[in-house]
C-alpha positions in Angstrom: 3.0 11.2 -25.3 4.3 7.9 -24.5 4.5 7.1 -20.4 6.4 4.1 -19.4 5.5 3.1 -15.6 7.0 0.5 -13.1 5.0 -0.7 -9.9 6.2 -3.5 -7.9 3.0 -5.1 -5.3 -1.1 -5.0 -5.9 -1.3 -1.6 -4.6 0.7 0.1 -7.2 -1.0 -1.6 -9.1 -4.1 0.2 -7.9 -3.0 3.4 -7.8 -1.2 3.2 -11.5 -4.5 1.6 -13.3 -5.9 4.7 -11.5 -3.8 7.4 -12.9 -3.6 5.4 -16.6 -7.1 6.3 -16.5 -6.8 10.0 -15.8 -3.3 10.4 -17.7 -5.9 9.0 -21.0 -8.1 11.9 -20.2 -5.8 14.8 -20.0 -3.5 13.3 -23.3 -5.5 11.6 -25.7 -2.4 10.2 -27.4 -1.2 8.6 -24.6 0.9 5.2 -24.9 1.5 3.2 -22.0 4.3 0.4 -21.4 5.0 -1.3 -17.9 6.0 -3.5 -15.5 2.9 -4.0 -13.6 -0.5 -5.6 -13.0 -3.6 -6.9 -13.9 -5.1 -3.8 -12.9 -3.0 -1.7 -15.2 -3.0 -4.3 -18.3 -7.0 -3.3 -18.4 -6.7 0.3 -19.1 -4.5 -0.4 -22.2 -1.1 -0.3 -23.1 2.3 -3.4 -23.2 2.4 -5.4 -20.0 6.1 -6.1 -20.1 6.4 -8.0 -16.6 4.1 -8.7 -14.4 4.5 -7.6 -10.6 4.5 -10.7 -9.2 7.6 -12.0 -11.2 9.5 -8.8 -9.3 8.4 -8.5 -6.1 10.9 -9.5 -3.4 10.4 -8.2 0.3 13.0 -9.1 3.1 17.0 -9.2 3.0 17.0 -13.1 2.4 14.7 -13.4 -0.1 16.0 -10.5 -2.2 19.9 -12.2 -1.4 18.4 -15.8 -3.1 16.6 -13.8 -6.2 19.6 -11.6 -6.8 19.9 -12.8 -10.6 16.2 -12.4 -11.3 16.0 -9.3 -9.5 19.4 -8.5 -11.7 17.9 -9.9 -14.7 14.4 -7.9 -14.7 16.4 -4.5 -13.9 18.3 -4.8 -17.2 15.4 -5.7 -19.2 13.6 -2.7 -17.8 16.4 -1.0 -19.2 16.9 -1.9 -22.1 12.7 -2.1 -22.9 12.7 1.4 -22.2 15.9 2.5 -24.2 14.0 0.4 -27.0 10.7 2.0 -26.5 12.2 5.6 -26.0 9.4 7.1 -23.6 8.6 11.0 -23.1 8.2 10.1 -19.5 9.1 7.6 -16.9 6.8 7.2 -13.9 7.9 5.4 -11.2 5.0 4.2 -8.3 7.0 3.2 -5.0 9.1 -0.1 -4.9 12.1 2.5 -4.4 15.1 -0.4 -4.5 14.1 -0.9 -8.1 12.9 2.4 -9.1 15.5 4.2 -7.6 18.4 2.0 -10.1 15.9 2.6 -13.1 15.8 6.7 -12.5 19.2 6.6 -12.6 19.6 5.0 -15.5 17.0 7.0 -17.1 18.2 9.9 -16.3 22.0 9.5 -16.6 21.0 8.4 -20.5 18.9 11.4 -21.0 16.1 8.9 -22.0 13.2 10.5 -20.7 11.7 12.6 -17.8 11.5 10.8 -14.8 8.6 11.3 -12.0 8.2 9.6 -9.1 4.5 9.0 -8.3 4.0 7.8 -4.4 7.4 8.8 -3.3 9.6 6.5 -1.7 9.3 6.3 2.5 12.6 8.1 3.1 11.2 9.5 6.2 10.9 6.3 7.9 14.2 4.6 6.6 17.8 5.0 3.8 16.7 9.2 4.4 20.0 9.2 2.8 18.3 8.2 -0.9 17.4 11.7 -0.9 20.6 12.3 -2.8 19.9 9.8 -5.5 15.8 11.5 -5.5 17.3 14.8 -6.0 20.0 13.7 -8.5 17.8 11.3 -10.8 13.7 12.2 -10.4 12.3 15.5 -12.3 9.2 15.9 -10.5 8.0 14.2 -7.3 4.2 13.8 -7.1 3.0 13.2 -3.2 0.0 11.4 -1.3 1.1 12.1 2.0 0.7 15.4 3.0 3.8 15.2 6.2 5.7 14.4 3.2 5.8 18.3 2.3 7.6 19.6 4.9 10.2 16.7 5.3 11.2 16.8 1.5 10.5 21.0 1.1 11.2 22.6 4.3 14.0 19.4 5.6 15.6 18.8 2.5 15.2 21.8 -0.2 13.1 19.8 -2.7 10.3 21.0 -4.3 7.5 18.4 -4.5 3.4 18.2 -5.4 1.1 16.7 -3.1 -1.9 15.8 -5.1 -4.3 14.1 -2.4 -4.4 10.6 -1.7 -5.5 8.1 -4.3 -6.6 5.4 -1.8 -9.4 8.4 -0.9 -10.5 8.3 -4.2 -10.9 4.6 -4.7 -12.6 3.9 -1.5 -15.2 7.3 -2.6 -15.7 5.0 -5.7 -16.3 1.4 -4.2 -18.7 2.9 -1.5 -20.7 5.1 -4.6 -21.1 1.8 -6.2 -21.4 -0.6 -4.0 -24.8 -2.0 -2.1 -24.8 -5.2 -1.2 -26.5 -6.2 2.4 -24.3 -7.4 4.7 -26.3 -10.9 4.4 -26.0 -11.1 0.8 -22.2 -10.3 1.5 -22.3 -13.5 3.8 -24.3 -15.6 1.5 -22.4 -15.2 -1.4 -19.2 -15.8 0.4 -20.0 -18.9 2.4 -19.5 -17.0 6.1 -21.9 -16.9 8.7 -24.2 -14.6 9.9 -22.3 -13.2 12.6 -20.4 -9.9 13.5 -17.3 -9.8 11.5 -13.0 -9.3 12.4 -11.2 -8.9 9.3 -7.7 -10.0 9.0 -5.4 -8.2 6.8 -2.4 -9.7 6.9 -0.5 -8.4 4.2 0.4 -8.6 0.2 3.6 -10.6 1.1 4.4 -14.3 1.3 6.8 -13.3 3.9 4.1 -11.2 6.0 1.3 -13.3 5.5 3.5 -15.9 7.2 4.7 -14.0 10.0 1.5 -12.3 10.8 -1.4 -14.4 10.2 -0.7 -17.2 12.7 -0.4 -14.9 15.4 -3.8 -12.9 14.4 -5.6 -16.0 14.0 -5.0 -16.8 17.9 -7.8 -14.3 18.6 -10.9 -16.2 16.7 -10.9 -18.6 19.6 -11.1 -16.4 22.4 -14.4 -13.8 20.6 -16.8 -17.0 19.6 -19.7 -14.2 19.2 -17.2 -12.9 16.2 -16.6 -14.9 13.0 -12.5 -13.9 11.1 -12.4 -13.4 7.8 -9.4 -13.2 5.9 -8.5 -10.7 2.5 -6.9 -12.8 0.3 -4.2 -10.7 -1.7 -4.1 -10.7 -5.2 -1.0 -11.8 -5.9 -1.2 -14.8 -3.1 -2.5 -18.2 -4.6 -5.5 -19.7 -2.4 -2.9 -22.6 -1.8 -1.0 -20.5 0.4 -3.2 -19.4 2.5 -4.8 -22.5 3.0 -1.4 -23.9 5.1 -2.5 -21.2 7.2 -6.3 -21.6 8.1 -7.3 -24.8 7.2 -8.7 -26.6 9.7 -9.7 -23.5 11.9 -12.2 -21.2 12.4 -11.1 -18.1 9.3 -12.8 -17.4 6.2 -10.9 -16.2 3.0 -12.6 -13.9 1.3 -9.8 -13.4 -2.0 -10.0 -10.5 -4.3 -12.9 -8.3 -2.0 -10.8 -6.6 0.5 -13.4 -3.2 -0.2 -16.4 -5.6 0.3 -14.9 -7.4 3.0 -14.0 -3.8 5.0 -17.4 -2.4 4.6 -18.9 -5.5 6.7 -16.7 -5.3 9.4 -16.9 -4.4 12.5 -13.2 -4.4 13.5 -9.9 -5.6 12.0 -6.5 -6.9 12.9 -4.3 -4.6 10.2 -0.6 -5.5 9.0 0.8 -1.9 8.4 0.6 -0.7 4.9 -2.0 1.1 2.5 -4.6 -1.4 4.4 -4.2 0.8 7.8 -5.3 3.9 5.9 -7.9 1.5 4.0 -9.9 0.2 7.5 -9.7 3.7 8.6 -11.7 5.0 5.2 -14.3 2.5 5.7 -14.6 3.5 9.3 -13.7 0.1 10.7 -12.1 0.5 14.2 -8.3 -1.8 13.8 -5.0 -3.0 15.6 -2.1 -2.4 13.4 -0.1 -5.8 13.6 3.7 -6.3 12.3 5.4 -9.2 13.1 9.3 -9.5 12.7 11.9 -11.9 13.0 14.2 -11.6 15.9 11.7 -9.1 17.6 13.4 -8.8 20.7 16.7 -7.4 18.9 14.9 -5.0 16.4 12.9 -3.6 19.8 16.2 -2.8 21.3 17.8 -1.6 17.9 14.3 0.5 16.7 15.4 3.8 17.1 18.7 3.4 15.1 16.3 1.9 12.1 13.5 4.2 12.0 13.5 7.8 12.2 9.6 8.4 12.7 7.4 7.4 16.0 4.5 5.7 13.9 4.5 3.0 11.0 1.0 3.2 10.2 -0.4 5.6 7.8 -2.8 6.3 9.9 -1.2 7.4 12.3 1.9 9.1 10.4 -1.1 11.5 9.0 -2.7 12.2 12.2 0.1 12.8 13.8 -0.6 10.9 17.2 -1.3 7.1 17.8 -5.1 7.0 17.0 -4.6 3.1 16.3 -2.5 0.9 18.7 0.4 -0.5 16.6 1.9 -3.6 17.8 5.4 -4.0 15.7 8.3 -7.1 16.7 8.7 -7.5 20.2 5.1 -5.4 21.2 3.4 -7.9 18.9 2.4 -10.3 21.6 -1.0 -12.2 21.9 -1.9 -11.0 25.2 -1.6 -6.9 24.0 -3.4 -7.9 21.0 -6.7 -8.9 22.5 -6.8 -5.9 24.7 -5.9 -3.7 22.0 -9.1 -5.4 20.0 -11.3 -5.9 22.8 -11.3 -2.2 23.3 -12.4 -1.2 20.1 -15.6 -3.8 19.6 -19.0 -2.2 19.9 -19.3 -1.4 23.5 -16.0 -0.5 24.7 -14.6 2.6 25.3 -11.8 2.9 22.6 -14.3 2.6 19.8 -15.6 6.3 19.7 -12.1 8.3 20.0 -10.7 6.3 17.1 -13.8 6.8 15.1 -13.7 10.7 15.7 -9.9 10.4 15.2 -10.8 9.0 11.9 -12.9 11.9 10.6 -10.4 14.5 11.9 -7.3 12.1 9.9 -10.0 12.9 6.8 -9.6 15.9 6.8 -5.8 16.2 6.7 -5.6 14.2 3.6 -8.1 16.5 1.7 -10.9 16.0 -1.0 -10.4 13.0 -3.5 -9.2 13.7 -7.0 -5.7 12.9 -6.5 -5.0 10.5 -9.9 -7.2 13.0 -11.9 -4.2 16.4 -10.5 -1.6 14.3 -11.0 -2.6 13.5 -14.6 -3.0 16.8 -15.2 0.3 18.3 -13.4 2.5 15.2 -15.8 0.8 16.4 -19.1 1.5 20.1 -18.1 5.0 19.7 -16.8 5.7 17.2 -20.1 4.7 19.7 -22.2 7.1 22.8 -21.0 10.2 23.0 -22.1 
């Protein structure tokens, strides 16, 4: 069968290439076409656009890139009327997906599933219309999201296990690097290291990593490394940390992660990451006009936690520090407590093997290949 998929960041990316691998196991006659990634473009297939030519994050950005924005949803649209697809798998990116699986669907192109569903829970819970009007088959990775879109909404979904489970199973099988060949080959020092994760964004790499970068000079006993993104040219980031005290480290987040002994997090797959690799973190989201959206929080998000980690254990296991809670001061308490030594550490540890457990065994990409041939196939 022929599958046409869209991502829109690096971690679709990841989690596409992932289930392109799996979907050529359970269909040997699959085609692929997308808008995607590097990732993605190595498992076969048309790269149509890449993902870095689409991605636009923040309501002034995405207001000055209107006509691209414009321009690459009508060429997804008209690629896949061209192509004409059995199915349509759409991973996240939900502003852009959302307009494609209406299309889709309102042309009778092709089946449309939606693979990583869109974060309704947390904000526009009112897309659930256009979910229910325009997606055939919803494919979860978070397993709250059962009851909100079965039990809250009436709509029958599959949770298939978490992906990022599966990939960080993988990296740790393979990997064995010491942590001084780690450091060697990577120019660091040999001390204990703070990982900075600061984001896949232009836009949150700017807001956040300035402010998490404050901390190198008050733990000299640590050394801060930075995971360069991607998608983020070395240029960038060098605005940011030349002249100071933090590492990049571009392309090795995994590697990066299994050296660490703690890590400053910006919300986002990386929270659920740093907790897979067992490396205690501060969840870190910076926002402009942080005062205002502390005030107005409640009116824009219907959920108590922003973290993955934290939305799947269903308490505040990591200390999240969003807009106006962000400050420098709550930061290094909220890190001091979890270096080796202080008492934080442990519960967040244990509160990462009980989070484990809720999210289930790996195999995700593989039963979600599986359920999308099945499905395809029945009338």
């Amino acid at each position: 069968m022929r599958y046409y998929l869209i991502v829109g960041e690096a971690s679709g990316d990841i989690h596409a290439s992932h289930l392109m691998r799996e979907l050529k196991k359970a269909d040997p006659q699959a085609e692929f076409r997308y808008f995607g990634g590097d990732l993605m473009a190595a498992e076969g297939g048309t790269l149509v656009r890449h993902y870095r030519d689409t991605a636009y994050m923040g309501f002034a950005t995405v207001l000055a890139h209107l006509p691209a924005i414009f321009r690459n949803m009508s060429r997804c649209k008209q690629d896949i009327a061209t192509w004409n697809p059995d199915v349509v798998i759409l991973v996240d990116y939900p502003g852009f997906n959302l307009n494609i699986a209406h299309f889709v669907h309102e042309k009778k192109l092709a089946k449309v599933y939606y693979y990583i569903s869109p974060k309704i829970w947390a904000w526009k819970e009112r897309r659930i219309k256009n979910i229910k009007r325009d997606v055939d088959e919803l494919f979860s990775i978070l397993p709250f999201e059962v009851p909100f879109f079965e039990q809250k909404h009436g709509y029958p979904i599959h949770y298939v296990g978490n992906p990022t489970a599966d990939e960080v199973a993988v990296f740790k099988e393979n990997y064995n690097e010491s942590f001084l060949q780690f450091c060697n080959r990577n120019n660091l020092l040999e001390k204990p290291i703070v990982a900075l994760l600061a984001g896949s964004r232009r836009t949150e790499i700017k807001d956040n990593l300035p402010r998490m970068m404050q901390a190198a000079k008050q733990l000299p006993d640590y050394q801060f490394v930075l995971a360069g993104a991607p998608s983020i040219d070395e240029e960038y980031y060098s605005q940011f940390i030349t002249g100071s005290d933090v590492r990049l480290v571009r392309n090795e987040t995994f590697a990066l992660l299994s050296h660490s002994t703690a890590a400053l997090v910006t919300s986002g797959t990386a929270t659920l990451e740093t907790a897979l690799f067992n490396v205690p973190q501060v969840v870190c989201y910076a926002l402009p006009m942080a005062k205002l959206y502390g005030l107005l929080r409640k009116w824009f998000l219907k959920v108590r936690y922003i973290s993955l980690v934290n939305l799947i254990a269903d308490c505040e296991l990591v200390p999240e520090l969003v807009a106006d809670t962000f400050t420098h001061e709550r930061m290094m308490q909220c890190l001091r407590n979890i270096l080796p030594g202080a008492a934080g550490r442990d519960d967040m540890l244990r509160g990462y093997e009980a989070m484990r457990q809720v999210i289930g065994a790996p195999g995700a990409p593989a039963r979600a290949a599986r359920l999308m041939v099945k499905l395809s196939q029945m009338v």
